[in-house]
N, C-alpha and C positions, 0 to 999 in steps of 0.2 A: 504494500500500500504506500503509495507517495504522499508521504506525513509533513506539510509543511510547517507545524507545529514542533517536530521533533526537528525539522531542517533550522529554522530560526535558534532553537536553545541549542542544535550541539552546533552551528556553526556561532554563533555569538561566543559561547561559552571558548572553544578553541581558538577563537580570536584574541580574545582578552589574556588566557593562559600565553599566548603564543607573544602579544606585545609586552604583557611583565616579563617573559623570558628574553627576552629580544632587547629590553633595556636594564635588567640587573643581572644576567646573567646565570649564574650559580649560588646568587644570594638569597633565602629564605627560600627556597625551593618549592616549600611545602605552599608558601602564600599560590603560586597558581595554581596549585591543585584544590584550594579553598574560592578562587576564584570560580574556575571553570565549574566547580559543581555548583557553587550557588545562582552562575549562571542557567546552568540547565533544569535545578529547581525551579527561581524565581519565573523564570519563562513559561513553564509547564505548567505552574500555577497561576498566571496571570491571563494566562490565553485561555483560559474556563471563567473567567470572567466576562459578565454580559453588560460592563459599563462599555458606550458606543466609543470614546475619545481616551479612556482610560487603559489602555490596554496594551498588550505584550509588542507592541508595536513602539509605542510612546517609550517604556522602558527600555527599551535596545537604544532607539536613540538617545534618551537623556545619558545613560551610559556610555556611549560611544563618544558626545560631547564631554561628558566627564574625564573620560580615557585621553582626550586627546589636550585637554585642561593640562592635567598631570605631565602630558608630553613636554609641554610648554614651559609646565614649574619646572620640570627637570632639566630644560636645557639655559632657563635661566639665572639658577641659583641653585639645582640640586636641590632634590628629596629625597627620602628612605622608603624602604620597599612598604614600612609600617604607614605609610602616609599613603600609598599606591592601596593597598590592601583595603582600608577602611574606607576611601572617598569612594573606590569601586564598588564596595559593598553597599555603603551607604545609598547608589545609583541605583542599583540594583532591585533595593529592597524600599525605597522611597515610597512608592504607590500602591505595595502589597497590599497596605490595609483597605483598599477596596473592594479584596476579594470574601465576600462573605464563605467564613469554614475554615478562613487561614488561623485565626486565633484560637487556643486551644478554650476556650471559655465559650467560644460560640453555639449556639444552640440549634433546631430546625428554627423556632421561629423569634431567638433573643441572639443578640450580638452585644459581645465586649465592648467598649468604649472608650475604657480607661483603668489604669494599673487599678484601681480600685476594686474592679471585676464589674460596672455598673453597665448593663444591659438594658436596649434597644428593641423595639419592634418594627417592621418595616409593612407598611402599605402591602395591601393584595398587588401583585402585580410589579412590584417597583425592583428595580435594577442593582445591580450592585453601587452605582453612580448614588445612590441615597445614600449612602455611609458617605458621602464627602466631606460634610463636616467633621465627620469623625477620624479619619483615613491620616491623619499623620500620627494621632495616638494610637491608633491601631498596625498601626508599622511598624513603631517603635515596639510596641507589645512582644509582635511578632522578631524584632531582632532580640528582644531580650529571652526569648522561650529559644530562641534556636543558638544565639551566641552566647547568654547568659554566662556558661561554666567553659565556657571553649579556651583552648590554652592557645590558642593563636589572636584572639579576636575581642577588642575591648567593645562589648557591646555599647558602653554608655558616650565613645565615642564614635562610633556610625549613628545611634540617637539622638548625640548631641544636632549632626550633618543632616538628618531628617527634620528635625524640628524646625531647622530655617527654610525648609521649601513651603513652611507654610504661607499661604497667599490670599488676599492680599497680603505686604509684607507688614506687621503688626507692628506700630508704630511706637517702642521703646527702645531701650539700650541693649536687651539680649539680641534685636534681630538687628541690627544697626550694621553689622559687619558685613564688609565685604568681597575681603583680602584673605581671610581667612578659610581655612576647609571648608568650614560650614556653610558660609557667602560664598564661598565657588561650586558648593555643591549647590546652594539655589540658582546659583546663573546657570550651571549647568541644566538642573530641569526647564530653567524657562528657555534657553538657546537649542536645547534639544526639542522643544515644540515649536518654537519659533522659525528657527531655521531650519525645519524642514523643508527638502521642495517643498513636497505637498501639504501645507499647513493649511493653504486656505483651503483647500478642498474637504480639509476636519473640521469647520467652521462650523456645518452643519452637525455633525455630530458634538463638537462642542454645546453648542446653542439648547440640544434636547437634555443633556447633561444638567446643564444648568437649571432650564425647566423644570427636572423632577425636583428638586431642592429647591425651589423658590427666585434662586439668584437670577434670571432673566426679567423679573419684574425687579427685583432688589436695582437691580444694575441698570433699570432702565430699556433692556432690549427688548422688543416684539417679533424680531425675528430675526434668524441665521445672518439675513442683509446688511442689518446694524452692527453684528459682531466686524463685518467687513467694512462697512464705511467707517466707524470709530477707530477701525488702528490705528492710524500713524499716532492718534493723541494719545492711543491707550500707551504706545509703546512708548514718545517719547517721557512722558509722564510718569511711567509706573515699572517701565523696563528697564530702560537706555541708562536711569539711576543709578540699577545695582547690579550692571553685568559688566564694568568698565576695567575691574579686576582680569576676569574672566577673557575676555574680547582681549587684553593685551596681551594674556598666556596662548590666547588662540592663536596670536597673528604670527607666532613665533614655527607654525609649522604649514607646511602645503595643506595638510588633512583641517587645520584649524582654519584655516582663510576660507576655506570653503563654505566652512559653519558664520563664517562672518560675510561673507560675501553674500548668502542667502539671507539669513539673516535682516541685512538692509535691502535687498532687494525688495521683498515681500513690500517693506513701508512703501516703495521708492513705486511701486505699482501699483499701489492701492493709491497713494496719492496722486498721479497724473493718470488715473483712471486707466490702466493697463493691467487689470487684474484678468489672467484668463481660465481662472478655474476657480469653482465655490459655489458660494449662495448666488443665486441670480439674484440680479443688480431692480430688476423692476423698471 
């Protein structure tokens, strides 16, 4: 059977294995073999997820812009392989908590929330996209049930790296950073949706995402369209702020310029009306 679900996790997972080997060498060895498998987890369990924008697709990218982050920090100032390991994982494992069943607390019809064990009901009918608001607590859950005791892996710091993709970015001193792992691992998820080719063509599934949880009317949107004509303010506004870290580790490599090139593209078409894939325009 031609399983493109198993093609995505083991080729993602032997990619990743194959670039930490390819820049440290023979040091820590064992980190891409804690790679590679949590690659082919996370993926396996991400792709049984029925949120439309959320999925084992988004994940490969925001990792792959993570991966290629760390290329950047590495050739600018030098990292350790301990710094490679955790912002990978942290990529990885970012958006799991959307999969309802990932938590080991979860129930058929109550879901985990938070370290406290507090449980959720979800609508007849609703998607895994309803845990949104809950989906970075439920990440971190999940990195502490799987890395908790592990003798390679500080859980509390890939949960620290998860806890800054939350979005919008919450406006005090713990999220403020953006030089740091943490702030590179959030520019990383937003560059890895962002800079997809095909980001606008997610616009739509975006937009229904949003709907199940309320946030299209919160935000103002009525339809997939508005997600489209609002970029350029969304981004310069709420994006361009806190990925300027991020954008400068990118430019430092061919694989990174790409992610930057696309990147501004996306504005650069939406603004002089040259967008040609998405929400129709009306």
């Amino acid at each position: 059977m031609f399983d493109v679900t198993k093609m995505l996790a083991d080729a993602l997972g032997e990619h990743l294995a194959l670039t930490y080997q390819r820049t440290f060498g023979s040091r820590e060895p064992r980190f891409a073999e804690v790679i590679e498998a949590s690659a082919r987890l996370t993926i396996e369990r991400i792709v049984g997820s029925d949120a439309l924008y959320h999925d084992g697709d988004h994940t490969a990218l925001v990792t792959l812009v993570a991966q290629d982050i760390l290329r950047g920090r590495f050739l600018d100032k030098g990292i350790t392989p301990e710094d490679w390991l955790h912002m990978i994982l942290a990529a990885l494992y970012h958006d799991i908590g959307y999969v309802r069943g990932v938590c080991s607390g979860d129930q058929a019809n109550a879901f985990v929330i938070d370290a406290q064990g507090t449980t959720i009901g979800l609508p007849r009918g609703a998607s895994d996209a309803a845990l949104a608001p809950y989906h970075i607590e439920r990440s971190k859950l999940a990195v502490q049930e799987r890395f908790g005791t592990h003798d390679l892996v500080d859980a509390q710091r890939v949960m620290r790296a998860i806890e800054l993709t939350r979005f919008p970015v919450p406006a005090d001193d713990e999220h403020r950073e953006t030089g740091t792992e943490a702030g590179l691992m959030r520019a990383a998820d937003l560059i890895g949706q962002l800079g997809d080719p095909l980001y606008p063509r997610k616009l739509n599934a975006l937009f229904h995402e949003f709907a199940e949880v309320g946030l299209d009317a919160q935000l103002g949107y009525a339809s997939p369209a508005d997600l489209a004509e609002r970029y350029p303010a969304f981004f310069w506004g709420k994006i361009e702020p806190v990925i300027g870290d991020a954008v400068r580790f990118l430019d430092l490599t061919v694989e990174g310029r790409s992610w930057v090139a696309n990147l501004y593209s996306h504005v650069f078409a939406i603004e002089h009306d040259r967008r040609r894939m998405g929400p129709h325009p009306g």
